[in-house]
C-alpha positions in Angstrom: -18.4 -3.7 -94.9 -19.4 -7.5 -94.0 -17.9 -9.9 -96.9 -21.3 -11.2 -97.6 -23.0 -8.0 -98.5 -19.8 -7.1 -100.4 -20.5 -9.9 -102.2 -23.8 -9.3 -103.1 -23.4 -5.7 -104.3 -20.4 -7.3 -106.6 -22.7 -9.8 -107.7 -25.3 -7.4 -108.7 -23.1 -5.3 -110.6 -21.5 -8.0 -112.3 -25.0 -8.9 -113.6 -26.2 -5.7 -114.4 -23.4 -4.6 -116.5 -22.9 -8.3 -117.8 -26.7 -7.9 -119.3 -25.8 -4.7 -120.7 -22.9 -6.2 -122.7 -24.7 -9.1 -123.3 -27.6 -7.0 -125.0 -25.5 -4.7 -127.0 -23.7 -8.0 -128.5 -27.1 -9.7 -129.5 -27.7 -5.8 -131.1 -24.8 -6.6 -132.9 -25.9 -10.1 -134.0 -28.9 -9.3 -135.0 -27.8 -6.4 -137.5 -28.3 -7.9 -141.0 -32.1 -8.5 -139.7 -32.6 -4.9 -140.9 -29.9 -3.5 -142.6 -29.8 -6.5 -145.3 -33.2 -5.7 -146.4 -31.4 -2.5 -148.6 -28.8 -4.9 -149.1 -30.8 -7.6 -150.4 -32.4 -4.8 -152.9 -29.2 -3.3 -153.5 -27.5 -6.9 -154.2 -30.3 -8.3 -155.8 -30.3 -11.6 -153.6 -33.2 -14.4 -153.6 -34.7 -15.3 -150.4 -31.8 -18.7 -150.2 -29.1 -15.9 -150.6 -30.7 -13.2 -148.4 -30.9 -16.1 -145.8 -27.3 -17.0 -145.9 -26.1 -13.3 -145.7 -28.7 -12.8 -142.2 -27.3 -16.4 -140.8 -23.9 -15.6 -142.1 -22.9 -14.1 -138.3 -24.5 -16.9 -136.3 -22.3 -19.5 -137.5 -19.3 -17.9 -135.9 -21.2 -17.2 -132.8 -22.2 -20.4 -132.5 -18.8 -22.1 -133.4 -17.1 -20.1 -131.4 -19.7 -21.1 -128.1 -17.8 -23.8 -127.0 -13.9 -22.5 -126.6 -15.4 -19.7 -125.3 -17.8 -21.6 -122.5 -14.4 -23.8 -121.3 -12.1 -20.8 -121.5 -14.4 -19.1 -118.8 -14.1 -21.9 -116.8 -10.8 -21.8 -117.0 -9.7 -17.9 -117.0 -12.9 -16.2 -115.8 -15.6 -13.9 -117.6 -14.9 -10.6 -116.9 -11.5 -11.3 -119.2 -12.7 -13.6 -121.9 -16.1 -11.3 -122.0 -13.8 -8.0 -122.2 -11.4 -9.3 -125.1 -14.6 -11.0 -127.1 -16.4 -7.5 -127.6 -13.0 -5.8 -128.1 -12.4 -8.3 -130.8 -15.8 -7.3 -132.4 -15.3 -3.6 -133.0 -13.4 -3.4 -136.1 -15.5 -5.9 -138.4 -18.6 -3.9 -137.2 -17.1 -1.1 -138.5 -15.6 -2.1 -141.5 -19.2 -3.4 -142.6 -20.0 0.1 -143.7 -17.8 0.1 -146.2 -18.6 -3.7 -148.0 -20.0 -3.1 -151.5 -19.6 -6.8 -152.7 -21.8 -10.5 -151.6 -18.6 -11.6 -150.2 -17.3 -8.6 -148.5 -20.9 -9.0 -146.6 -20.4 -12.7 -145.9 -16.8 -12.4 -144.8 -16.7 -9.7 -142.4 -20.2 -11.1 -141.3 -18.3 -14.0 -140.1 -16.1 -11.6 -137.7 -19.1 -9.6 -136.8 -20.5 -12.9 -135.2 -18.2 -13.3 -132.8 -20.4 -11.2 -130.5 -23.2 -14.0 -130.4 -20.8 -16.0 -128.7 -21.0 -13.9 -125.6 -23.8 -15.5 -124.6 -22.0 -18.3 -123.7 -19.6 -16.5 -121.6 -21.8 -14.7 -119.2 -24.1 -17.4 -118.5 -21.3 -19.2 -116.4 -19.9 -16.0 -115.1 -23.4 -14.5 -114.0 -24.5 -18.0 -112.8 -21.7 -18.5 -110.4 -21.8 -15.3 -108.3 -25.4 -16.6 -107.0 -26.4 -19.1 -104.9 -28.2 -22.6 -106.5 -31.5 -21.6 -105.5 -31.2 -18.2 -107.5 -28.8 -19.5 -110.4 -32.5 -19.4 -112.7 -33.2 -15.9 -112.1 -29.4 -14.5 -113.1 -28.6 -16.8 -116.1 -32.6 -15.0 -117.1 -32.4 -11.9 -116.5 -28.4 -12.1 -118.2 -30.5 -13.8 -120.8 -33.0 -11.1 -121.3 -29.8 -9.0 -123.0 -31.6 -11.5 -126.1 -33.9 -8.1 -126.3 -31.3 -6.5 -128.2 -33.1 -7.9 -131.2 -35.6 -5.4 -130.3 -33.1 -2.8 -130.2 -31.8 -3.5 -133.1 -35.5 -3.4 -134.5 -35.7 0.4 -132.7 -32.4 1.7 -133.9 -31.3 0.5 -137.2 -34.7 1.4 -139.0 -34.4 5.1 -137.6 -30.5 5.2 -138.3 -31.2 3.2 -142.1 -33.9 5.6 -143.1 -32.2 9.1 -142.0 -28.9 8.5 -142.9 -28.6 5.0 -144.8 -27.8 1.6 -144.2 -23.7 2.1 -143.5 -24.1 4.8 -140.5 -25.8 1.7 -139.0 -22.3 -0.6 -138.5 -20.7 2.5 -137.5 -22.6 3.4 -134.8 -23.1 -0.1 -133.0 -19.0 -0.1 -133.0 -19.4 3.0 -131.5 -21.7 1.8 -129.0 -20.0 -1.3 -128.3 -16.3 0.3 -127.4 -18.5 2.7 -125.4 -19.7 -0.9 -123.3 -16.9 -2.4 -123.5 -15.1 0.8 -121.0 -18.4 -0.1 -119.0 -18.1 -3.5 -118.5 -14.6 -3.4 -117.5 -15.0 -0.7 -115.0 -18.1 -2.6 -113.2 -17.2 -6.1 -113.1 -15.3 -8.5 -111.1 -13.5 -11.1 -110.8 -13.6 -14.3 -108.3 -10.5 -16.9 -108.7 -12.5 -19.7 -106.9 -15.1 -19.3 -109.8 -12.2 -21.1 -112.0 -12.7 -24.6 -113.0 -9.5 -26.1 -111.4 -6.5 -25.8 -113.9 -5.9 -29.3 -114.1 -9.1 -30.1 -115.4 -8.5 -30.2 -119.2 -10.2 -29.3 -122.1 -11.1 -33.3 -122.9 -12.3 -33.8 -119.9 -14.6 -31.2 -120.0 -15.8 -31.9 -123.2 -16.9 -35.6 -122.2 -20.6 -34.3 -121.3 -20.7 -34.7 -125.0 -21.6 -38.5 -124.5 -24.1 -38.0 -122.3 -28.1 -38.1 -123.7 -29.4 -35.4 -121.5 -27.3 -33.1 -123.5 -28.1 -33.6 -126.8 -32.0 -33.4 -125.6 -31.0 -29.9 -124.4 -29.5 -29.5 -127.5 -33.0 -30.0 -129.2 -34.9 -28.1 -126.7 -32.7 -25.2 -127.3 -32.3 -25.2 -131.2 -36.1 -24.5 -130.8 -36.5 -21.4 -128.1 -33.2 -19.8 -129.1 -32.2 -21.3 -132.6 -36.2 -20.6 -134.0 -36.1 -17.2 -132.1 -32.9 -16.0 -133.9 -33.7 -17.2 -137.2 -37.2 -15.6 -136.5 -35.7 -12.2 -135.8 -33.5 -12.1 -138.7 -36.8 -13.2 -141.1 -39.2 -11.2 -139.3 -39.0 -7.5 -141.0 -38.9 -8.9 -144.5 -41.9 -11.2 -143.5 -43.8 -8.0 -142.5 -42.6 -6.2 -146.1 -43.2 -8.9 -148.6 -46.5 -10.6 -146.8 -47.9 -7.8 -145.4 -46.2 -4.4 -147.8 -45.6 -2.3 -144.7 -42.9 0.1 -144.5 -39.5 -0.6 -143.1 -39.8 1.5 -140.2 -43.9 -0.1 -139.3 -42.4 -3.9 -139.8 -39.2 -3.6 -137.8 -41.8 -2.3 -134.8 -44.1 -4.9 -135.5 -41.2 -7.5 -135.3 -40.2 -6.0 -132.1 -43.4 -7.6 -130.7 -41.7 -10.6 -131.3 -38.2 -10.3 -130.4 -39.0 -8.0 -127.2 -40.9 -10.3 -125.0 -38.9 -13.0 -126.3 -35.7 -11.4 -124.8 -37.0 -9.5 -122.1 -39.5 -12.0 -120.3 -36.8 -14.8 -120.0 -35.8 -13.1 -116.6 -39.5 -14.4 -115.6 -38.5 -17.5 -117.3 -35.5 -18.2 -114.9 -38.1 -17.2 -112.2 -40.5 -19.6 -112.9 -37.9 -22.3 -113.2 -36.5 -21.6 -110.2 -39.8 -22.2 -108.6 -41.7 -24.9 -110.8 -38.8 -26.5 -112.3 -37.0 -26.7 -115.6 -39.7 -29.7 -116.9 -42.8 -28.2 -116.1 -42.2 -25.0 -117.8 -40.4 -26.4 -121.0 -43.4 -28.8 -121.1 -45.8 -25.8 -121.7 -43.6 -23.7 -123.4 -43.3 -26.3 -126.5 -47.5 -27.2 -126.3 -47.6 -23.6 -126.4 -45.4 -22.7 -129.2 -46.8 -25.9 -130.9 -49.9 -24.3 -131.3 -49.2 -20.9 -132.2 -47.0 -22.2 -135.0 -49.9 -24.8 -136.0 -52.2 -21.2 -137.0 -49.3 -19.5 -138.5 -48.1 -22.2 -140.8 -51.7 -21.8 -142.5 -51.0 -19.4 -145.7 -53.3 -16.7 -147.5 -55.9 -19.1 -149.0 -58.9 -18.5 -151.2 -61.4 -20.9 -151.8 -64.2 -21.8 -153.6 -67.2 -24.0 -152.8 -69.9 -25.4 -154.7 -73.6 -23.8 -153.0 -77.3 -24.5 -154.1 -77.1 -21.0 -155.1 -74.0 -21.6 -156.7 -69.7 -20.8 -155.9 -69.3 -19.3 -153.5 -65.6 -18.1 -152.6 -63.5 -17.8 -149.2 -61.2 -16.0 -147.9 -58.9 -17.8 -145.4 -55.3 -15.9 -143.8 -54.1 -14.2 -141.0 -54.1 -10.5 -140.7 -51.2 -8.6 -139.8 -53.1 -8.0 -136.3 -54.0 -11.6 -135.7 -50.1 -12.3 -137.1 -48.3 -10.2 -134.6 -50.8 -11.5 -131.8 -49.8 -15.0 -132.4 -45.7 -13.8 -133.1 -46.1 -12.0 -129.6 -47.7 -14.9 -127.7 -44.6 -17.6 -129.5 -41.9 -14.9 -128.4 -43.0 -15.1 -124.4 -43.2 -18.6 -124.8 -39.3 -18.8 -126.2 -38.4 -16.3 -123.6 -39.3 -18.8 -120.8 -37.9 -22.1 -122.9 -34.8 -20.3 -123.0 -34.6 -19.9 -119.1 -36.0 -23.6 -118.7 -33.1 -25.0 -120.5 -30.9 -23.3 -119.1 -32.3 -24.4 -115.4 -32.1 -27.9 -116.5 -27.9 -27.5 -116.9 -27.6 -25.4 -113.8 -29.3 -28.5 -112.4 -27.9 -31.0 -113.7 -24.2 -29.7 -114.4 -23.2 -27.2 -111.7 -19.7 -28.0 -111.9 -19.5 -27.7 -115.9 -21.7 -24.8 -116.2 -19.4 -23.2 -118.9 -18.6 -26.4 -121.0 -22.3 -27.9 -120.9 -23.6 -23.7 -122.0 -21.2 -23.9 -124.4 -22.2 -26.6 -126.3 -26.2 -26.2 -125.9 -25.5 -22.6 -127.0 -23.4 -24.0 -130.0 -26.6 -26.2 -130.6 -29.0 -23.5 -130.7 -26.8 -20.6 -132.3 -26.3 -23.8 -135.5 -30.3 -23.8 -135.7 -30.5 -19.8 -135.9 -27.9 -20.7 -138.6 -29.5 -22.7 -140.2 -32.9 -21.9 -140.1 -32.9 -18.6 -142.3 -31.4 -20.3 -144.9 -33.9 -23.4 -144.5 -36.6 -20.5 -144.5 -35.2 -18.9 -148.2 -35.1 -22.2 -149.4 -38.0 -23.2 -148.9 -39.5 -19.5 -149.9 -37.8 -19.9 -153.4 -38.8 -23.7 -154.2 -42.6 -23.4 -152.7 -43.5 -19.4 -152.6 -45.2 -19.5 -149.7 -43.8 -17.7 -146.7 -45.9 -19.4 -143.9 -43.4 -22.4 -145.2 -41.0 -21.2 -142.7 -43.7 -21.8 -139.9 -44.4 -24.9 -141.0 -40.5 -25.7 -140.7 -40.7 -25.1 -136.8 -43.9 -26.6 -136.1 -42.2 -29.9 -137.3 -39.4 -29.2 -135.4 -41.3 -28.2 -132.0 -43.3 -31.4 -132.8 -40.2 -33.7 -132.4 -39.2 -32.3 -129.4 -42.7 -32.6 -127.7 -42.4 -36.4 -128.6 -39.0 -36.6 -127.4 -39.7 -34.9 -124.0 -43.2 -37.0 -123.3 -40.8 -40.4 -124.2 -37.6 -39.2 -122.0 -39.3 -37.5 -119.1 -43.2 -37.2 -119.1 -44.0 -41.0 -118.7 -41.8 -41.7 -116.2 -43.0 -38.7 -114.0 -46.1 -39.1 -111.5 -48.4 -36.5 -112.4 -50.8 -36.7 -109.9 -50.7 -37.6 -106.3 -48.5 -37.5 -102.8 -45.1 -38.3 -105.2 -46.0 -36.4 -107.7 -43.4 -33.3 -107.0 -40.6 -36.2 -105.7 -40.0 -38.2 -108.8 -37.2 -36.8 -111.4 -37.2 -37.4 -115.4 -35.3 -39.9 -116.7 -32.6 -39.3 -119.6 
């Protein structure tokens, strides 16, 4: 068999089975999203508390983004990938039998450690592609973000016929079940291996430069804001809307689906428009989405000839989920953009410069929930967490027009020729 067509076929495979692992870890992640509902009830936790316990695993997934990123440089993905989800299966299970805030917290904290896959596989995926294609792998890799979805699928019908604990135990089930998988379909390439005298300072010295901490920002929005949204999205649905567990998780889905599974098209479109243009649009559009859904359930009164007359002002759960759906294809594609922009920009540092963007956007899904509770608790409105992110999205629309669109030709023969400035 020609090398090059070997090639490919190993390439394929070690994407396909890269985005399987990748989706069952975010599964993983995104666990307390559902299952801490019951908790919350059976812990009786405010809205600040029930946000730490959700954002509890994203701080180790994000912390751990960075080693992880530079030790696939360094050793390669199919082995750091492999002993990261090995790593994962006994906190999962042990999670079944926490009774206490803490016990939640603390194994919470070891559970996370699969959101840090992300961070592994992006590099590994990226580099058994050509430049031109690099978009479309780290995309669809990133589409494995649709195991929110899953999650959203599974835990309700798991939580409802059996309780919340069968639900830990089965994802540890179904992650040493992956884990066989992933280790029987991938590969490995030496010269894929940053060179071993590169060291871990070294690589960390993108740090300094300014494009990254814009990424940073970009990606605290489409990934940090999805996460947190995922997590907050079912108890949204119960408390604003009083569906049942099983209706809100699916409704969330409309969410957390598109936003995971569409980034392939993201990585597509970046690939073929560039990183820029589509992160442009993706934060006017999620801009305005977030602009309707930070308005809350408002009644009115006004003063007529005839006398008051009230109003009625709010979203309703059908114009909601619209609006959620729309935001989570728009995330999907800012995900990929970003993620064009370092492939661009960094092809030798893939790992290290994924690393720390993912660090940056798995500290706002980290943060986020908690911001969200907070600001539930002191205000009592729940659109105050959509007001929260349309601040945030606004900053980075200022940044980007100040950084890259005025010094771009929009119009014109040079239009396509000119690159953004840092």
């Amino acid at each position: 068999m020609p090398t090059q067509i070997l090639d490919s076929k190993r390439a394929w495979s070690v994407l396909i089975v890269s985005t399987l692992a990748f989706t069952v870890c975010f599964m993983v992640w995104m666990m307390f999203g559902v299952i801490g509902i019951p908790i919350k009830k059976m812990l009786d936790l405010n809205s600040t508390q029930f946000g730490l316990l959700t954002a509890m695993p994203v701080l180790t997934g994000s912390l751990i983004r960075v080693p992880l990123g530079i030790w696939t440089d360094r050793y390669g993905g199919r082995i750091v990938m492999a002993c990261l989800m090995a790593a994962t299966v006994p906190a999962i299970w042990m999670m079944g039998y926490a009774t206490a805030y803490w016990h939640f917290l603390t194994i919470g904290l070891f559970v996370g450690l699969a959101g840090g896959s992300f961070s592994v596989g992006t590099p590994y995926v990226a580099r058994w592609f050509p430049k031109s294609r690099q978009g479309m792998a780290m995309g669809v890799y990133g589409a494995g973000n649709s195991g929110a979805a899953v999650n959203k699928f599974l835990a309700p019908v798991l939580l409802v016929a059996f309780g919340w604990a069968v639900v830990p135990h089965v994802y540890a089930a179904i992650m040493l079940g992956t884990l066989v998988l992933f280790w029987v379909f991938s590969h490995t390439d030496a010269s894929h291996q940053v060179a071993s005298d590169v060291t871990f300072l070294e690589q960390l010295k993108a740090l300094k430069d300014p494009k990254v901490i814009k990424y940073c920002q970009y990606y605290s929005i489409v990934f940090g804001g999805y996460v947190a949204m995922s997590l907050w999205m079912v108890q949204y649905y119960v408390g604003e809307f009083g569906l049942d567990i099983r209706l809100a998780a699916l409704l969330a889905a409309c969410f957390s689906l598109p936003g995971g599974v569409l980034r392939a098209f993201g990585g597509m479109l970046s690939d073929k428009y560039g990183a820029h243009s589509v992160t442009w649009w993706v934060l006017w559009v999620s801009w305005i989405c977030l602009f309707v859904l930070s308005y809350p359930q408002t009644d009115f009164t006004v003063m007529t000839v005839t006398g008051p007359a009230t109003f009625h002002i709010g979203l309703n759960v059908y114009l909601f989920t619209g609006l959620m759906f729309v935001l989570g294809i728009a995330f999907a594609f800012g995900k990929a953009s970003v993620f064009k922009y370092i492939s661009d920009d960094y092809t030798h540092n893939i790992g290290a410069i994924s690393g720390i963007v993912g660090l940056a956007g798995g500290l706002g899904g980290f943060v986020l929930p908690i911001m969200f509770g907070a600001l539930m608790d002191i205000t009592g409105v729940r659109s105050s967490a959509f007001m929260l992110m349309y601040g945030v999205v606004w900053v980075s629309l200022v940044w980007m027009y100040w950084t890259e669109v005025r010094s771009r030709q929009l119009m014109g023969s040079n239009a396509r020729t000119l690159q953004p400035q840092a």
